[in-house]
N, C-alpha and C positions, 0 to 999 in steps of 0.2 A: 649414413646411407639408410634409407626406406628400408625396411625390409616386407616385401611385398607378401610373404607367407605369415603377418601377423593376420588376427582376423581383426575386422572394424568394433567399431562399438557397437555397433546395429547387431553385427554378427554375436556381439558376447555377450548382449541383451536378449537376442533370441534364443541361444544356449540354455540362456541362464533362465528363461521363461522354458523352455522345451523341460528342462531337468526339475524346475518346480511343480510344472504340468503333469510330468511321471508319478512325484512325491506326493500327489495331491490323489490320483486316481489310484496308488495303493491305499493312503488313506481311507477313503472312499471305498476300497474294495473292503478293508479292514471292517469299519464300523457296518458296511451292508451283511456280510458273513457272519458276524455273532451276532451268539444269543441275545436276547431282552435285557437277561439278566446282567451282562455284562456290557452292552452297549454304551449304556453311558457314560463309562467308564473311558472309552474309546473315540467319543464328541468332542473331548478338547483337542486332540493331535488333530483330526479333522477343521474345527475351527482354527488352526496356526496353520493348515497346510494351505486354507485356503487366503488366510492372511497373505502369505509372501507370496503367493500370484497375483493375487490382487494390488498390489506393492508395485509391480511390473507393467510395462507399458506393453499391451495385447494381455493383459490377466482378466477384463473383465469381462469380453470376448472368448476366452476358455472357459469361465466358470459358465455362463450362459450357454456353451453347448453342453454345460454336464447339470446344469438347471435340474431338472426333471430326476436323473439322478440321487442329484446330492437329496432331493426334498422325499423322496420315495426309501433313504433310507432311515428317515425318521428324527433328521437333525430341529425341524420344529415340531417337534412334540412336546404335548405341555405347555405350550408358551402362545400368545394369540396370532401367531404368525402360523399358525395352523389352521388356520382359519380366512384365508386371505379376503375371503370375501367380506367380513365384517372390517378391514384396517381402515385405519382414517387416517387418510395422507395427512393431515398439519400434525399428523403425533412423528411424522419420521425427521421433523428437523429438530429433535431432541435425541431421536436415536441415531443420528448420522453425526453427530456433536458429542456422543458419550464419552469420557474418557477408560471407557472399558471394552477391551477389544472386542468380546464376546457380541457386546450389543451390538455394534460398529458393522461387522463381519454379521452379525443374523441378519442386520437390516440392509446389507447389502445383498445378499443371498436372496433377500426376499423381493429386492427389486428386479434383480437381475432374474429372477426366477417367474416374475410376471413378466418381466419383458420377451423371455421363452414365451411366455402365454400369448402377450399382445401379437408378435410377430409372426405366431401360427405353429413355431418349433415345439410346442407342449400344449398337449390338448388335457384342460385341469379340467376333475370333475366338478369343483365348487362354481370358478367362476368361467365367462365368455372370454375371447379375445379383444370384444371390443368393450369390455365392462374393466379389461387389464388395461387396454389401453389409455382411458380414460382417467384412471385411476394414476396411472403413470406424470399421465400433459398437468395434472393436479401436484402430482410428485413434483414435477419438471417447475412449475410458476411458484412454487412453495419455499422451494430450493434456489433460488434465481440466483442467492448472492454466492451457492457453491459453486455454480456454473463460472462464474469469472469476476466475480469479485475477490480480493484481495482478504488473506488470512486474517481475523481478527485476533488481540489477546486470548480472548477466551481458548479461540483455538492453539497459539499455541501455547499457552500454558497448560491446557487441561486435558488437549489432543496429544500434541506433537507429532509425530509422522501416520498416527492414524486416518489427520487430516487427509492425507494424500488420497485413502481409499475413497472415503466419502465425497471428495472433488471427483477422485476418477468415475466411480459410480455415476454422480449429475451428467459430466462432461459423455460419459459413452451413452446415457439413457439419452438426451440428447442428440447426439449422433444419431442413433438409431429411431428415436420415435418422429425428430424431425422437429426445427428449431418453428415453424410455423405456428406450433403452438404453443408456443411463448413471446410470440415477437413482439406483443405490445407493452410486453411489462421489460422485455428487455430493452427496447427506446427509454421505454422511461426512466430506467435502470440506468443506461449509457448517459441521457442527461445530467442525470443525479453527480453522478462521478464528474461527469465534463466542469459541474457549474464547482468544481472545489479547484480544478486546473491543475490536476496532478502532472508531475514530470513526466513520470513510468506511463505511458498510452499503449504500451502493447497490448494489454489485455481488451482495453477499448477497440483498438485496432481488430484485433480477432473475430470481435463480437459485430463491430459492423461490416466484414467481409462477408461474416454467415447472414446477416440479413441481405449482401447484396446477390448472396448466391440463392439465397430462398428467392428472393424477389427474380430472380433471370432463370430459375431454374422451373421449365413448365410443365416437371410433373409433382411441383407443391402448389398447392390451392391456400392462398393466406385469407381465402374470404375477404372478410373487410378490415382485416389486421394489416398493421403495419404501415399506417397514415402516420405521417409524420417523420419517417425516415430517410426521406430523399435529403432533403439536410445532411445530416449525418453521411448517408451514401455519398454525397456529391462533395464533400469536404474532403474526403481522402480520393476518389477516383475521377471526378469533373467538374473541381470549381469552378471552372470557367468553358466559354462557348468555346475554346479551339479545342479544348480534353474533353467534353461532356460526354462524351462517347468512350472515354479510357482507350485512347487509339494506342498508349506506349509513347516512352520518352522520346524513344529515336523520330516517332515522326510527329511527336507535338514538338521537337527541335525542330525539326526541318519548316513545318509551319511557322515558330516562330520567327525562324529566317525569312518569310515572306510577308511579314506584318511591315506595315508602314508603322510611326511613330504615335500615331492615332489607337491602333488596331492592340498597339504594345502596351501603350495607357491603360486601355481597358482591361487585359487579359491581367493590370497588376493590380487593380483598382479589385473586380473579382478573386482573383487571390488574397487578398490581404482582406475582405470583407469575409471569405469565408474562414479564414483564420480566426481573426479575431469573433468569431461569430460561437464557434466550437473549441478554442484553444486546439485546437488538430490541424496541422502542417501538411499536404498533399507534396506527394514527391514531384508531380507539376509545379509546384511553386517553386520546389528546391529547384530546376532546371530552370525556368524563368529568370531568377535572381542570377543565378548565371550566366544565364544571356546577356541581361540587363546590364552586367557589370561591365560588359568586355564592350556592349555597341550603345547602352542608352543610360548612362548611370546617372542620370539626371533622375531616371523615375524609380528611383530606389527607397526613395518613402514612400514614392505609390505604393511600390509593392509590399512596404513593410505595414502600411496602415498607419503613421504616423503622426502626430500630433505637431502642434508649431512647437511645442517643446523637445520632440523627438527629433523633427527633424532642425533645429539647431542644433540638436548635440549630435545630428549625422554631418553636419556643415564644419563644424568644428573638428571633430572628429575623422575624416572621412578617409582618412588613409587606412586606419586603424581597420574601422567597420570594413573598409575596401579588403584589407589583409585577412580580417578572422571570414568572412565571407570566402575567399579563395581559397584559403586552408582551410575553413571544417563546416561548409555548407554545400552538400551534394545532392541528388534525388533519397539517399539511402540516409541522410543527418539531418534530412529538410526539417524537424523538428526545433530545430537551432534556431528556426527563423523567428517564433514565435518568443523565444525568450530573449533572442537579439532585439526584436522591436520592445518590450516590455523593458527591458536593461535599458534602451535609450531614451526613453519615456519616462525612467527612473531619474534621470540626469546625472547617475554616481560616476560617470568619466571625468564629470566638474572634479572630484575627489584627487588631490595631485598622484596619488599615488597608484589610482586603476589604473589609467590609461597606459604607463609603462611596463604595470603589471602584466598587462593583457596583450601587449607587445613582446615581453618575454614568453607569454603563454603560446603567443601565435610559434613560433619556433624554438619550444619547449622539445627535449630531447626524451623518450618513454622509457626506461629499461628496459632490458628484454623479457625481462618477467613481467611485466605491465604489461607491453604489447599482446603477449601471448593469452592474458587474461582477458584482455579486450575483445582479441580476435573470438577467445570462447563462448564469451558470451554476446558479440553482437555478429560474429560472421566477419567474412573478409570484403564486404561490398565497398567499405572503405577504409582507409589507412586509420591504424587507432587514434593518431596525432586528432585527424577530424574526428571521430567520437568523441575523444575528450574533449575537442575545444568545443563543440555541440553541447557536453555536457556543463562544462562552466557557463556556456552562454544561457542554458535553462536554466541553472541554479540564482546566475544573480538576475534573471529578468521575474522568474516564478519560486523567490525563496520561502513560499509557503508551498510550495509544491514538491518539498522533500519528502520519500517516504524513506520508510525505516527496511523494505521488502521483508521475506517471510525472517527477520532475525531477530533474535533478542535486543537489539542495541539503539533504543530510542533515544540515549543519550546523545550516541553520537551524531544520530540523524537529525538531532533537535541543536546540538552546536554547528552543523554545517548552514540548517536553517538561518539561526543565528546571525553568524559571520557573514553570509550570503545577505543577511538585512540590513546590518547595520555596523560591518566593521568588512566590508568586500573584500577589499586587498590584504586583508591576514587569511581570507579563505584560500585567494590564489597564491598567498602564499605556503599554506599546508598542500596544497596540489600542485606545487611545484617541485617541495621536498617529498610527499609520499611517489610520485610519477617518476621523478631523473632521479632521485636517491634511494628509494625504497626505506625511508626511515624520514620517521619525524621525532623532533626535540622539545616537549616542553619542559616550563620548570610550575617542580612545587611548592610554593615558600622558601625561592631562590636556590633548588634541588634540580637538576637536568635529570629529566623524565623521557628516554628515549623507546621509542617502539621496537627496535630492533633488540634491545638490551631486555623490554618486560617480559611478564610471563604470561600466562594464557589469561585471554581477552573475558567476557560477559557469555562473547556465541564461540562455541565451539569450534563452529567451521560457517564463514561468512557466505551464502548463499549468491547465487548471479543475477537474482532478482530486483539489482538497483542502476542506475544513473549512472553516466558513468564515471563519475567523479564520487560518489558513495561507493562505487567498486573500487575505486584503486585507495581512496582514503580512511572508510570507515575502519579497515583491518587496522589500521594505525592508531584511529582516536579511540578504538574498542581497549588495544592494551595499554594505553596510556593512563584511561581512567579507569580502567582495575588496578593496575599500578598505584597510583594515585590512593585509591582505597585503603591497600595493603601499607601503604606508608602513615594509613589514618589508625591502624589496630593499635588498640590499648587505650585509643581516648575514650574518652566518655561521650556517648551519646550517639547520633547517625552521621556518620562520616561526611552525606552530603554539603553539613556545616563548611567544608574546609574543601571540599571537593570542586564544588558549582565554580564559585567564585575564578578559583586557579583555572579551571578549566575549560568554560564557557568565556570570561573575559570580566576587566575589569568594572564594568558599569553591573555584575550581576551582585545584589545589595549584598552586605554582610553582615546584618541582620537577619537572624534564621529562626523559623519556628517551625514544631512538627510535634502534632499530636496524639502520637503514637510514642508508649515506652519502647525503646529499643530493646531491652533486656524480656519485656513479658510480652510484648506488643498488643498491651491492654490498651484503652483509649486514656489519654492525659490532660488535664486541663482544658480539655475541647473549649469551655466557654471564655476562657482567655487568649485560647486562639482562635476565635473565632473572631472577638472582637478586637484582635489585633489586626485579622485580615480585614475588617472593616477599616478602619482610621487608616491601615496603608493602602488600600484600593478604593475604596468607595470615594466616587469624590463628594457625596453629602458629609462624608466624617472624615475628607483629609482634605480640606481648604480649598475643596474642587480643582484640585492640585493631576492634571492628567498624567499618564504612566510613560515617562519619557523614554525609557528604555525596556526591554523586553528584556521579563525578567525567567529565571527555570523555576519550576513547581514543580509537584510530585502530586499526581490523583492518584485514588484506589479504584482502578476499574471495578464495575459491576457489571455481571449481566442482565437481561430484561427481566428475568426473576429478583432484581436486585442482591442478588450472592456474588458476593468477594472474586477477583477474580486474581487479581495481582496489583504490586504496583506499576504505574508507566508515569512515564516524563515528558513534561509537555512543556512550552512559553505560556505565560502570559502576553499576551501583545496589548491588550488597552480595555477600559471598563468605558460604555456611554451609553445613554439611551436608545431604547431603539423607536422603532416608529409607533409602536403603543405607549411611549413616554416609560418603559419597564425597561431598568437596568440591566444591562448587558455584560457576566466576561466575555472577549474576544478572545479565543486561547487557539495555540498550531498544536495540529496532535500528529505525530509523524508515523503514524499508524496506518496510513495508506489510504484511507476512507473514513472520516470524520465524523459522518454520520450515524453513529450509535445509540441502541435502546439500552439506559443504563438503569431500569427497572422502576420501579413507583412512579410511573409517570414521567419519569427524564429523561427526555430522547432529544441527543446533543441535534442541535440545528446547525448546514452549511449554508443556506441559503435563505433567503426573505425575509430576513428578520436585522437585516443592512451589515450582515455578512460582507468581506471584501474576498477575494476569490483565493480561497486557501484558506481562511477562517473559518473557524468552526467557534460554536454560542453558546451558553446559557444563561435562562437568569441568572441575576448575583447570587441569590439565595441557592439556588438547584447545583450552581455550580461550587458552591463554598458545603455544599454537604458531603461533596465526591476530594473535597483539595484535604491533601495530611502534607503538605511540604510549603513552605514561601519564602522566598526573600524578601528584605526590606533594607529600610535605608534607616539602620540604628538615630541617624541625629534627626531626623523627621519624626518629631513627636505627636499623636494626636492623643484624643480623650478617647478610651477605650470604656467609660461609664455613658456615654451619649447612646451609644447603641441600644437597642429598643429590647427589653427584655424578650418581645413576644416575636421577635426575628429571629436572636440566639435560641427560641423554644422550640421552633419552627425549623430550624436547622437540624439542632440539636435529633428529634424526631424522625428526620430523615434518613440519621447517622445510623441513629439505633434501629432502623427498620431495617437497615441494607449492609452495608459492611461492618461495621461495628458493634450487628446484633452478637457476637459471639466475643466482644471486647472490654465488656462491660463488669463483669463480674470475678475478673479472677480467671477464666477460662483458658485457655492452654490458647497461645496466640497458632493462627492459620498460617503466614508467613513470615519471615522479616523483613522491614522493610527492606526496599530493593531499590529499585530505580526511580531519580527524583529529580 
């Protein structure tokens, strides 16, 4: 039974904000009442008090009405943040990225403390309102990717929950100064993302709601911003002439009740054009396809956008498709549609053993711990059965479109990718046993490797921030392959040897190199492994011999300073030229957003350079100076002396500029390796 006298979360969030707001303004009282002498002695309880409001959802909104305040009792003195009128916004996307709380929290203080300025609440002697505000929309276009882009490495290895302030900060200065001026970097931004076709669109979702509400709202003036958005707007709110208006499901239903077979055509022929146009699914489509099922199911590749290949594996198929449609495609899953049409465009139901699979899936039974996790992290707008089956239907139509969300665990995000590419029905087999069994079984060199039996995973505690089939599986494949690990101590060398293979699948080579000592994590042999990854990738030095299976790697993230950042685990998916005849890796980085500045000029490419959607690029050379892990295929020999002194030099070069500068000598290694 309920018990109606608990309080809600909302309610024990406000508490718990009320109680750090009290703790914050004795602070505050504290360091304004002493002396000089003893003041600064008194600035760090003040910077932690304002940490943990800031931490809380309504804390940046508190610190802003004590703005004036907090900066009157002397918390930047000394430092150029005393100065506001001299700051130069491109310096604070280093200070909102520190991994020092101190800086994090001054440079939140200082924004928040102009934003008092810009809105009229503190009248500063240095600078104007409108010289704050200014300075801000500069802040705001500088910051773009905190605003809603997805956590990079860097943050969380060198943040970890500091991130949170520094998003909160972008996201309220935002709110408050008014997304108008940023609107055109954030289309461009939203493109950016669309053209990789990630899974997870909520964040997308967010970001084009606030442009649709800038653009209907008429007391924001966007000037001549935000051309190019009706796309975008009309994808999610009025693909088509019977919604363009957003009238709501109930009566774009009722309308479609009155379409003749003609009027029905058209409204799927527009939906499926603006799908496939954006990879974004309007919940008008989800209801269409509904309709369509029950009175016109002939025009069911209209609606899907389908191909003469798709739609024979919808002719063939058609019960099935008719089934996972009725069970997990709604206004609130319409997402599903898009990786439904991509799955049948794939042709893997030819595969004898999906189409049963996915017959079991459609009336798959959740646990009740499953369900309940569903329900927390998508809401109760439909049964969890449909979010899952939504979420397998986007994993095998877009299995480049895994992310790993805010967690540490790109391995396991990189084997669902995997499975999802190129062995389907072992995926829906692990989402069959994580979802009705709550445990999955592998083995390690014929050792039963159970999830329920291991111990604690890679992430502490798996985040709500995925798929929903990364929510109910990755907890499972995170302790498996720490397991896995822990069964590798004592051997020699990096566990990955023994690890990839058992774990990701058989086609992943057993053939291992890594040019990193484990023991000192100095650099080793680099120029033998370098030209070993030539003769097994390149195909001028492996018999032009193409990459038939997607194999697991290990890069050393960098950041745009080129400094070490961690390792992560990514596929190889295929090496070929691109359209300037310059060799190409094609590699899946389950990172959420592919596009990275990884310092000396190397800034990974998703798009133009014959990118497929979910790929991410670099030259062979840029990308062979960032790789310390590979598989191979031991009995595939090449000549490792053909390779060109002045490539391996070349590489070589790039190593020692960027992560490797501190690996060279004997120097006390930065990490060990980790994830590969």
């Amino acid at each position: 039974m309920t018990n109606n006298n608990e309080n809600s979360p909302s309610d024990d969030s406000q508490q718990e904000l009320a109680t750090r707001v009290r703790q914050l303004d004795d602070a505050l009282e504290l360091v304004t009442v002493s002396l000089a002498i003893t003041r600064p002695a008194k600035i760090p309880g003040l910077y932690e008090s304002v940490r943990e409001v800031l931490m809380l959802e309504g804390g940046c909104a508190a610190v802003e009405a004590r703005a004036e305040a907090i900066e009157r009792c002397g918390i930047f003195e000394g430092s150029d943040w005393a100065h506001p009128q001299i700051l130069i916004p491109s310096l604070t996307t280093y200070s909102l990225r520190s991994p020092q709380m101190e800086t994090v929290v001054v440079e939140a203080l200082s924004e928040l403390r102009l934003l008092a300025v810009a809105k009229g609440g503190y009248q500063h002697p240095q600078l104007s309102a409108e010289q704050a505000h200014h300075y801000l929309a500069q802040v705001l276009a500088i910051n773009l990717e905190l605003l809603f882009g997805v956590p990079t490495e860097a943050e969380r290895e060198q943040q970890g929950r500091l991130a949170t302030i520094s998003r909160g900060v972008i996201r309220h200065l935002a709110e408050r100064i008014g997304y108008e001026h940023i609107i055109d970097r954030l289309i461009d931004e939203i493109w950016r993302v669309l053209n990789q076709r990630p899974i997870q669109v909520a964040g997308v979702h967010q970001m084009i709601t606030q442009i649709a509400i800038c653009r209907n709202n008429p007391d924001i003036d966007l000037g001549g911003s935000g051309s190019g958005a009706d796309r975008l707007v009309s994808s999610l709110f009025g693909p088509t002439q019977a919604c363009r208006e957003d009238p709501g499901i109930d009566i774009y239903r009722e309308r479609l009740a009155a379409m003749d077979n003609a009027a029905l055509q058209s409204e799927a022929t527009g939906c499926a054009r603006a799908m496939h146009d954006t990879g974004l699914v309007s919940p008008y489509h989800g209801e269409l396809v509904r309709y369509l099922l029950e009175h016109a199911s002939t025009l069911l590749s209209e609606a899907l956008g389908l191909s003469s290949t798709g739609r024979d594996c919808l002719l063939c198929y058609q019960d099935l498709v008719h089934a996972l449609i009725q069970q997990g495609i709604y206004p609130q899953t319409c997402q599903g549609l898009y990786g439904l049409a991509l799955m049948l465009e794939r042709g893997i139901l030819y595969q004898p053993p999906v189409a049963p699979a996915l017959w079991r899936q459609v009336q798959l039974p959740l646990s009740p711990y499953n369900r309940e996790r569903i329900a927390l992290a998508y809401g109760g707008g439909a049964e969890p059965r449909a979010w899952l089956i939504q979420g397998v239907l986007s994993m095998l139509g877009q299995p480049l479109g895994v992310g790993q969300g805010n967690n540490p665990t790109c391995q396991s995000a990189r084997a669902l990718s995997m499975w999802a590419y190129n062995d389907p029905d072992y995926l829906l087999q692990m989402v069959a046993w994580a979802a009705r069994d709550d445990e999955i079984i592998m083995h390690f060199e014929g050792q039963p490797v159970s999830s329920r039996m291991s111990g604690t995973g890679v992430a502490a505690e798996i985040t709500l921030d995925l798929d929903p089939v990364s929510l109910l599986v990755v907890p499972h494949l995170d302790r498996i392959y720490a397991e896995m690990g822990r069964l590798c101590v004592g051997r020699e060398g990096d566990p990955h040897r023994w690890v990839n293979p058992e774990f990701h699948g058989w086609w992943s080579g057993r053939g291992f190199r890594i040019n990193v000592d484990v023991a000192t994590g100095q650099l080793e042999d680099l120029e033998g492994f370098l030209r070993h990854f030539y003769v097994s990738y390149h195909p001028y030095y492996n018999g032009n011999q193409p990459l038939i299976h997607p194999q697991p790697a290990g890069i050393a993230v960098t950041d745009s300073a080129a400094r070490f950042i961690g390792w992560h685990a990514i596929t190889v998916l295929r090496v070929a030229l691109d359209q300037q005849e310059r060799m190409r890796v094609y590699f899946f980085n389950p990172n959420n957003d592919s596009g990275q500045n990884w310092g000396d000029d190397i800034v990974v490419s998703t798009s133009g350079n014959g990118e497929r959607f979910g790929e991410a690029s670099l030259p062979f050379e840029e990308f062979a100076s960032r790789l310390y892990i590979f598989h191979f295929d031991p009995l595939e020999r090449g000549n490792p002396e053909a390779v060109s002194a002045q490539e391996i030099e070349r590489i070589t070069a790039l190593v020692h500029r960027s992560w490797g500068a501190d690996r060279i000598d004997g120097e006390a290694m930065q990490a060990s390796p980790g994830p590969g």
